[in-house]
C-alpha positions in Angstrom: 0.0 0.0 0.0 3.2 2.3 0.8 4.2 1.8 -2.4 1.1 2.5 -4.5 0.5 5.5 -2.6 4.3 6.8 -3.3 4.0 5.6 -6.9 0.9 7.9 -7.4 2.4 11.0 -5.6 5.6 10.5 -7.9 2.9 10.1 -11.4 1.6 13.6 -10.5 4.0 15.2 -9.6 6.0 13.9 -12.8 2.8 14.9 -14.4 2.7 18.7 -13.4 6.6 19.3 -14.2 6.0 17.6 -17.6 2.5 20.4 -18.0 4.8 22.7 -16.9 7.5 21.9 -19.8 5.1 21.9 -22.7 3.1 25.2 -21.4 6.0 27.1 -21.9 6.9 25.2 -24.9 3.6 26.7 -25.9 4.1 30.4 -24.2 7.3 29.9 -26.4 5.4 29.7 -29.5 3.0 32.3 -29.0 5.6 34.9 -27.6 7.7 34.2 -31.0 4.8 35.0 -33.1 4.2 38.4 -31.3 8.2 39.4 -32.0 8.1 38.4 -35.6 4.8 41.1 -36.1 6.6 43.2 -33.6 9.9 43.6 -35.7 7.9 43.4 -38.9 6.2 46.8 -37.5 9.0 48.4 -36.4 10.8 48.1 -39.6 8.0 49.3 -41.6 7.7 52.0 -43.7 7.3 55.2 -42.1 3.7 57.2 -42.0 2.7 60.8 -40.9 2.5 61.2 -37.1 -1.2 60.2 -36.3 -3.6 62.9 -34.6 -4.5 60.4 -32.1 -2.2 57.8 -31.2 -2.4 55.4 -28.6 -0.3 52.8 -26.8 -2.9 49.6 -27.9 -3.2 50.6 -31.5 0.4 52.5 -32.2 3.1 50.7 -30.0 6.0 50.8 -32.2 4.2 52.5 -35.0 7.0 53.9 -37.5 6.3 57.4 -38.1 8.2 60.4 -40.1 8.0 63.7 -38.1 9.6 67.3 -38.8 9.5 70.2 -36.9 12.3 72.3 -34.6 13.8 71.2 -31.3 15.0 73.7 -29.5 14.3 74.4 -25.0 15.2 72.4 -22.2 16.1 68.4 -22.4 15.7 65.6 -20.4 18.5 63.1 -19.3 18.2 59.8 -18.5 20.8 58.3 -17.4 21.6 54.2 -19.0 24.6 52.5 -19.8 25.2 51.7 -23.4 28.2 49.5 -25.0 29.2 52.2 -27.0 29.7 54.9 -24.2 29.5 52.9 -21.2 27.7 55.6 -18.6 25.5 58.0 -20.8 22.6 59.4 -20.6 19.3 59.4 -23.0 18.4 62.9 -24.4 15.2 64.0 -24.7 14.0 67.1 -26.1 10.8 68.9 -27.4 10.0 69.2 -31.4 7.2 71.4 -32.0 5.8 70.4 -35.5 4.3 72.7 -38.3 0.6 72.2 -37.3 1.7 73.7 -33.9 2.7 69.8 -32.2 4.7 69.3 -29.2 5.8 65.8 -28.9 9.0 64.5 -26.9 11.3 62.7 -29.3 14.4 60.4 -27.9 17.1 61.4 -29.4 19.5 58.0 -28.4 22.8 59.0 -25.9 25.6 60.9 -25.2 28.7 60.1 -23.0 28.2 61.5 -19.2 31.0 64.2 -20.2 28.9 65.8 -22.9 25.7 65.9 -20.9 26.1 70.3 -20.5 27.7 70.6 -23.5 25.4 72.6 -26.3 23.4 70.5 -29.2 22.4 71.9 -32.7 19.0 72.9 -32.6 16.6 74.0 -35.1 14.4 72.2 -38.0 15.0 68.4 -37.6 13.4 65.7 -39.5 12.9 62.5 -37.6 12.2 58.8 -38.5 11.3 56.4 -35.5 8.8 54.9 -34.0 6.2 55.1 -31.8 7.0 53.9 -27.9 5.0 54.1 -24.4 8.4 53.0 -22.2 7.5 50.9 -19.3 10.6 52.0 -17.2 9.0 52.5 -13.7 8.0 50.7 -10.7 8.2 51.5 -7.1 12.2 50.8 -6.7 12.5 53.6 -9.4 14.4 56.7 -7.5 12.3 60.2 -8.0 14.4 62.2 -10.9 17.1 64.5 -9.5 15.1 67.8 -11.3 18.0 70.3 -9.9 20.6 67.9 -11.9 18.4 67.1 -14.7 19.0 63.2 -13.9 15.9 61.1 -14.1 16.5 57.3 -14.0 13.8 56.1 -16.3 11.4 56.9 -19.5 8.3 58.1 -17.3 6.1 59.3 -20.2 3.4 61.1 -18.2 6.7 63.2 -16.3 8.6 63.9 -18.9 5.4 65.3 -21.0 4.8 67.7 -18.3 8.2 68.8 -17.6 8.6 69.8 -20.9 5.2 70.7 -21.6 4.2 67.9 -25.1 1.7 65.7 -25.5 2.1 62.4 -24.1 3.6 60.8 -27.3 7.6 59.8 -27.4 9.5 59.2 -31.1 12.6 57.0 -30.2 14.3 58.3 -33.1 16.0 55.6 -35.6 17.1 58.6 -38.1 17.6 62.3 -38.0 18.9 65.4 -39.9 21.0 67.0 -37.4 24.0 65.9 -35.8 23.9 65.0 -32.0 23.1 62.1 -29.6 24.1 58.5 -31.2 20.0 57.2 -31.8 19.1 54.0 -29.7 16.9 52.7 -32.1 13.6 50.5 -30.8 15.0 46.8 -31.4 12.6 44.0 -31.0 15.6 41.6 -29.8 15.5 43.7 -26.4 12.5 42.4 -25.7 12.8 39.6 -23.2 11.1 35.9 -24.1 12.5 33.3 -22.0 10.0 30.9 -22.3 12.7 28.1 -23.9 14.6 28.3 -20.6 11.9 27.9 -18.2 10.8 25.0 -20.4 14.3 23.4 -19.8 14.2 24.1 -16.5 10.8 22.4 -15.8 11.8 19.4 -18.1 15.3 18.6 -16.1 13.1 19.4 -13.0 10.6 16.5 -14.6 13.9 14.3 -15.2 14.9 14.9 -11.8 12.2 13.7 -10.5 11.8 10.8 -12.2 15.2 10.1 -11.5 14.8 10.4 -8.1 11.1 8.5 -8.4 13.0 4.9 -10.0 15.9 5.2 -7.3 13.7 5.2 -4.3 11.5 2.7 -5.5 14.5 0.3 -6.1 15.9 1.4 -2.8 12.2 0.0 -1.3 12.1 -2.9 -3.5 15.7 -4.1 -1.7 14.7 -3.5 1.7 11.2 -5.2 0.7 13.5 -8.3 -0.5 
């Protein structure tokens, strides 16, 4: 009776790790297919700026925009490979039609964060991003410094007084900041590594499962 009742706490328990595997075998799947239309977007032809956008129908929407930067910037400091310790800039354009709209420029080195940037008429090709940067470990933005430690959208669109729309430039006209183009390979899917990990968890356990019940089998004997 020991043994039955082991034998059938092993079976499911083999069973879940196993349900485990192929869920995220299947998570896998389904997070691959939302990348490939992600990077297919994002490397689409760019359209006009829409009068409307929003984060469920224009996440990573390519756009072309033109207008002048020019005012205060915002820097957010990152660490890229090129620069190690930089900063994010970003600035203001005020478009034709009368538009204010934040645009990320892409980095700087921490040494050229006072320096002076060209201003003026700037035409922009990027696309479309609401960042998801903050939480509640996310220190408040050093505003006397002009250091802010992520992309808060709704913050930055009041301190410099745009709408609440952010081009992460891929392209511009004027010399400046190296762009930091929206890449779909940043975005995380580790679904085939939690499936290894529940499947060796699955072969662990039946491992562990045939060796005990050999181990009972002797002593039964």
């Amino acid at each position: 009776m020991r043994k039955i009742a082991f034998a059938i706490f092993a079976l499911l328990g083999l069973a879940l790790l196993l349900w485990l595997g192929i869920w995220q075998v299947q998570r896998l799947a389904w997070k691959t297919g939302i990348l490939d239309r992600i990077e297919a977007r994002i490397s689409a032809a760019p359209i006009a700026l829409p009068a409307s956008p929003t984060e469920e129908a224009d996440e990573y929407l390519p756009v072309a925009v033109t207008g002048r930067l020019g005012g205060d910037e915002i820097h957010v400091l990152i660490s890229t490979p090129q620069f190690g310790a930089s900063y994010r800039v970003i600035s203001a354009l005020e478009t034709a039609e009368g538009r204010r709209v934040l645009v990320d420029l892409g980095a700087i080195p921490v040494g050229e964060k006072d320096e002076t940037r060209p201003s003026g008429e700037v035409a922009i090709v990027g696309n479309l991003l609401w960042p998801d940067e903050t939480d509640g470990f996310t220190p408040e933005p050093d505003l006397s410094r002009n250091i802010w430690f992520a992309r808060d959208l709704p913050a930055m669109a009041g301190a410099l007084g745009t709408e609440e729309i952010l081009v992460v430039a891929r392209e511009t006209s004027l010399p400046g900041p190296q762009p930091l183009p929206i890449d779909g390979a940043e975005i995380p899917n580790d679904h085939l590594q939690y499936a290894i990990t529940w499947f060796s968890m699955a072969a662990i356990w039946a491992g562990m499962t045939l060796l005990l019940l050999w181990r009972m089998a002797r002593r039964s004997s």
